[in-house]
C-alpha positions, 0 to 999 in steps of 0.5 A: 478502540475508535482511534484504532478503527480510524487509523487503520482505515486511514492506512489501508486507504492512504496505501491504496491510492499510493499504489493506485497511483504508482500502478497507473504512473507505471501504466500497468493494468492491475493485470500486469502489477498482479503478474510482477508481484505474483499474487492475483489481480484481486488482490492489487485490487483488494489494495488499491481500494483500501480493504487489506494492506499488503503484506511486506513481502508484497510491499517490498516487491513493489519498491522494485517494481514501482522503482520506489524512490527513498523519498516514497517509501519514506513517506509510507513508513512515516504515515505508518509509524505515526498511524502505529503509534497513535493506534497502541495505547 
């Protein structure tokens, strides 16, 4: 189960400094990104520093928020899939 461990960690801390990063590209305070998602600024915390991944409905609201280009989420996708994969036996 250490693969499992290792790539979930991986994720959640791949995600985090992705939003970290559009969060300050967008120059929005985790304040402000907390107020457009509807969730806390806990939360956007909780994300940026890798100790939860958001839920898709959270995800999705980012996409319109950070004006995701396809070429951004696919590049999260792609790291989730690959971390999906290698996490199931």
């Amino acid at each position: 189960m250490k693969n499992k461990e290792y790539y979930a960690k991986n994720l959640r801390n791949k995600l985090g400094v992705f939003i970290l990063n559009k969060r300050l590209m967008a120059n929005l305070t985790q304040v402000n990104l907390a107020k457009q998602l509807g969730i806390s600024s806990p939360e956007v915390s909780q994300y940026e520093t890798g100790a939860r991944l958001p839920t898709l409905i959270i995800f999705l609201r980012m996409i319109i928020v950070f004006k995701l280009s396809l070429r951004d989420i696919y590049e999260v996708v792609t790291f989730c899939k690959i971390a999906q994969i290698d996490i199931d036996p």
